[in-house]
C-alpha positions as CSV (number, residue, x, y, z in Angstrom):
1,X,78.9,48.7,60.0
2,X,77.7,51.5,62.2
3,X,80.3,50.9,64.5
4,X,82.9,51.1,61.3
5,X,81.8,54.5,61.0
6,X,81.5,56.0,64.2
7,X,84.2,55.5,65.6
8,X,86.3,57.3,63.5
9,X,83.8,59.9,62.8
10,X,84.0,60.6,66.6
11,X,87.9,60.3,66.7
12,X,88.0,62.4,63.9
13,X,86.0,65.3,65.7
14,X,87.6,64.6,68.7
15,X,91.0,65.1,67.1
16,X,89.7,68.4,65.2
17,X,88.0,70.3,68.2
18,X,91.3,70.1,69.6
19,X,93.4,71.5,67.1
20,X,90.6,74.1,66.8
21,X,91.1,75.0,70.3
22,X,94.9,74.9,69.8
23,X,94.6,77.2,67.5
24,X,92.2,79.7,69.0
25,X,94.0,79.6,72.7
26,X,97.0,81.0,70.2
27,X,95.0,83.3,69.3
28,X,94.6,84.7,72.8
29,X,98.2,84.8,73.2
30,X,99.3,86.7,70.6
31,X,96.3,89.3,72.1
32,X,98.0,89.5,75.3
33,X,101.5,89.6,73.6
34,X,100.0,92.6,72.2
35,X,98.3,94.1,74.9
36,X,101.9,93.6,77.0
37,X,103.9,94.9,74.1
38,X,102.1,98.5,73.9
39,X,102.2,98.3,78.2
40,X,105.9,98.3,77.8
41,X,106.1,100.8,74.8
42,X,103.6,103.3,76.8
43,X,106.1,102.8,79.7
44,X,109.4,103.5,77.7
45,X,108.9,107.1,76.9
46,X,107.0,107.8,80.3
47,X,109.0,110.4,83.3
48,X,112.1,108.6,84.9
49,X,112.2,107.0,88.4
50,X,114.5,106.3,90.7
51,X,116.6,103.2,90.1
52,X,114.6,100.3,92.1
53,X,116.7,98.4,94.6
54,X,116.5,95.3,93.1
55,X,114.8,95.6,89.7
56,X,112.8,92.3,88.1
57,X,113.9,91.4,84.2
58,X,109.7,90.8,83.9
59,X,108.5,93.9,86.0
60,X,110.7,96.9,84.9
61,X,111.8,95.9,81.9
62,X,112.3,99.5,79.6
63,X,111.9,101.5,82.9
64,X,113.1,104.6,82.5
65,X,115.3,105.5,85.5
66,X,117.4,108.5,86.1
67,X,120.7,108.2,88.5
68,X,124.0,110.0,89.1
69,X,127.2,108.8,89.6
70,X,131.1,108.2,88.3
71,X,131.8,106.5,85.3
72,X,134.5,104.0,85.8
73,X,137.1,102.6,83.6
74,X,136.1,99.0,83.8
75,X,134.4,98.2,79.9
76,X,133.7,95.9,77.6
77,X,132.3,95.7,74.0
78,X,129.2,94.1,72.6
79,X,128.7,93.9,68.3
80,X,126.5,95.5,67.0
81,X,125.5,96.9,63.4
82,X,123.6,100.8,62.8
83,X,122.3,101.5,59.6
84,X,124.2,103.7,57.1
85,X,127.1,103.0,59.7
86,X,128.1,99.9,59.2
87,X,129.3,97.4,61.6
88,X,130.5,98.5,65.1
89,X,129.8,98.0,69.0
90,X,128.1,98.8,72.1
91,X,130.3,100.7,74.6
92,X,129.5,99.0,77.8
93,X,130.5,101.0,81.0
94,X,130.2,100.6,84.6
95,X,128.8,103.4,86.2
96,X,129.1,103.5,90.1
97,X,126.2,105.7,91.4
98,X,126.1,108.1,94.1
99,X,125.0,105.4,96.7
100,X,127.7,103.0,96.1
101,X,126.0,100.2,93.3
102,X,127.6,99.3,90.2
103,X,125.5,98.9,87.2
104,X,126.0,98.5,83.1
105,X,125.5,101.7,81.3
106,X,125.1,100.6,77.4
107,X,126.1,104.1,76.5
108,X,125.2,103.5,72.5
109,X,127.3,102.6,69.2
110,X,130.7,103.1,68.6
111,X,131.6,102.5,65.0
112,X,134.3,99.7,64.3
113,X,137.3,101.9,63.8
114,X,136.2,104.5,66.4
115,X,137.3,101.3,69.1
116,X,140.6,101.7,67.9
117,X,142.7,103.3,70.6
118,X,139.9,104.7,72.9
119,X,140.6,105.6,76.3
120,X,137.3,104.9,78.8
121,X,137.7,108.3,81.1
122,X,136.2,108.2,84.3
123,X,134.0,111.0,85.4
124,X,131.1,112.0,87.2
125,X,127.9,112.3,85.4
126,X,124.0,112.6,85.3
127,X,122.2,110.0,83.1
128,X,118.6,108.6,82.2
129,X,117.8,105.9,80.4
130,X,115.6,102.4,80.5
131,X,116.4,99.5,82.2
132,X,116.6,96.3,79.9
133,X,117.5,92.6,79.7
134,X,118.3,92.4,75.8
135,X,117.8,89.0,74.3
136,X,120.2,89.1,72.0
137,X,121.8,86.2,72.4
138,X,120.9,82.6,71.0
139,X,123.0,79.0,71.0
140,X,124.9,80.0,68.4
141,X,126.1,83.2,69.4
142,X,129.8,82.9,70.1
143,X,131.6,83.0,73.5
144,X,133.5,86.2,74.9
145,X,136.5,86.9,73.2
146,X,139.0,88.1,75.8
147,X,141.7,89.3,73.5
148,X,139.7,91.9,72.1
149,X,137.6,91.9,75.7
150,X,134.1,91.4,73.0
151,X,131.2,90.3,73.2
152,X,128.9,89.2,70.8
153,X,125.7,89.8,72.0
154,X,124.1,92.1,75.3
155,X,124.1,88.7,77.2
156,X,123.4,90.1,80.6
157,X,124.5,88.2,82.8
158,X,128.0,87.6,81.4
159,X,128.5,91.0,81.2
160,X,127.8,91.4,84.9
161,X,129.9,88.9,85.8
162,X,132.7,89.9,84.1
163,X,132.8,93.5,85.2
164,X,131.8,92.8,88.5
165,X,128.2,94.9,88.5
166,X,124.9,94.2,89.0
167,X,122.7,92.3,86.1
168,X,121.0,94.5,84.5
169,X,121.8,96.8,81.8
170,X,120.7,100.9,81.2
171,X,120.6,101.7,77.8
172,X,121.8,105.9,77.7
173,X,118.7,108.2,76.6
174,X,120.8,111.0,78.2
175,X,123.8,112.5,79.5
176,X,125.1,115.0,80.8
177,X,128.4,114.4,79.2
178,X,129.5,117.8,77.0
179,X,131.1,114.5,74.6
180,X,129.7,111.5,75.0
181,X,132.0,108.6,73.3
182,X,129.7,106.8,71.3
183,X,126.2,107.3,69.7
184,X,123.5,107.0,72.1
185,X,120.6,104.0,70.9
186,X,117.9,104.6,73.2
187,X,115.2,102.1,73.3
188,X,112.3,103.2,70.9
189,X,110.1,99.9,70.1
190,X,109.6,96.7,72.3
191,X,111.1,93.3,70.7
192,X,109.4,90.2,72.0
193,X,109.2,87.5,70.1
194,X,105.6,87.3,69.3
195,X,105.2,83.9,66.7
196,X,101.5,83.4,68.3
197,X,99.3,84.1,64.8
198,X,101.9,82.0,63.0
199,X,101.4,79.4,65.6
200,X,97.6,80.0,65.5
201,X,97.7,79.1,61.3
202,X,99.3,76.0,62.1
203,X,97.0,74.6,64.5
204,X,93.8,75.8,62.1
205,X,96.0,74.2,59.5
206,X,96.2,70.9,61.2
207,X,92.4,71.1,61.9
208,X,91.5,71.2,58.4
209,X,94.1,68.2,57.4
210,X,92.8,65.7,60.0
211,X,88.5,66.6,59.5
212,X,90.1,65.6,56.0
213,X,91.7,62.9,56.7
214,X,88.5,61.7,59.0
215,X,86.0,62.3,55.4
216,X,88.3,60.6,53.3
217,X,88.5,57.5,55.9
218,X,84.6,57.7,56.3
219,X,84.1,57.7,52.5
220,X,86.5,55.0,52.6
221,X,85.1,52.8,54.5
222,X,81.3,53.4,53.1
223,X,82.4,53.0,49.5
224,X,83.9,49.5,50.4
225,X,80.5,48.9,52.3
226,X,78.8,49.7,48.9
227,X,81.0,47.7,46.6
228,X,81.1,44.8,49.0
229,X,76.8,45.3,48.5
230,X,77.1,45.3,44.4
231,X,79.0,42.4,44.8
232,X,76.2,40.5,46.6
């Protein structure tokens, strides 16, 4: 009968330590989620830097960076939506700098009937702004739409590919454009995804349901033991 009991008693345990420490190890994510989500949001406001030569998505992500050079007319659009503005787009412009790269220049919102009949002017300009890899899009964002040369989300590396510039994207702070096209949207708030407490509740969920399930099975199994007694 011992045996009956143990076990499961130790299975039980077993089972809920685990999901305990599931749940805690979650807990020490969403800490250093935290901890890298006000790292970033220090850096986004701090003095711009030279563009990097080869700048890492991880690294210098929000960077701010300050760089010179000639806007071209090579563009596309990416949706997007601004409150008390309605729906609209990103202007996205390749700017060639002064030492010969071409990088993405998200130069901010343009309201839907703005896009109607713009001409992209090139022109030489001074800019600052912070590097970013947006993670807008998902599986169910839909694909380029040539026609209307849009995208549907900042997917980085499409972008790049289409208009034939490095990945990586600068979203405008500043310019020193007297008229600026569109609205700039400079990066004010980091946007990871950070489900670690939710995550965290789950596991301590879990844990509770199976030490549960374990009592119920061990006061199972010794109410039979009794019953089959009374019966003898």
């Amino acid at each position: 009968m011992l045996k009956q009991i143990l076990i499961p008693a130790i299975f039980g345990l077993i089972g809920t330590a685990i999901l305990v420490n599931l749940g805690l190890w979650q807990l020490s994510r969403a800490d250093e989620k935290a901890a890298l989500i006000a790292e970033m949001e220090s850096r986004i406001f701090q003095p711009p830097v030279v563009l990097p030569d080869a700048p890492d998505p991880e690294q210098d992500r929000y960077l701010p960076i300050e760089v010179s050079g000639r806007f071209t007319a090579d563009h596309s659009f990416a949706m997007a939506a601004q409150r008390a503005q309605g729906p609209g787009f990103h202007l996205i412009t390749v700017l060639e700098t002064d030492n010969g790269r071409r990088i993405m220049v998200d130069r901010g919102f343009l309201p839907e009937a703005a896009r109607q009949g713009l001409v992209v002017e090139s022109g030489d300009v001074v800019l600052a702004g912070n590097l970013h890899w947006p993670r807008d899009a998902n599986r169910y964002t839909p694909d380029f739409d040539a026609g209307r040369n849009l995208f549907f989300a900042r997917d980085v590396g499409q972008m790049a590919n289409l208009l034939q510039a490095e990945e990586m994207l600068v979203v405008l702070r500043r310019t020193s454009e007297p008229s600026p096209p569109a609205t700039p949207v400079p990066v004010y708030e980091v946007r990871l995804p950070d489900n670690h407490l939710g995550y965290a509740m789950q596991w301590f969920l879990m844990a509770i349901a199976w030490l549960g399930m374990t009592v119920f099975f061990l006061w199972r199994i010794t109410r039979q033991r009794d019953e089959g007694s009374d019966r003898t």
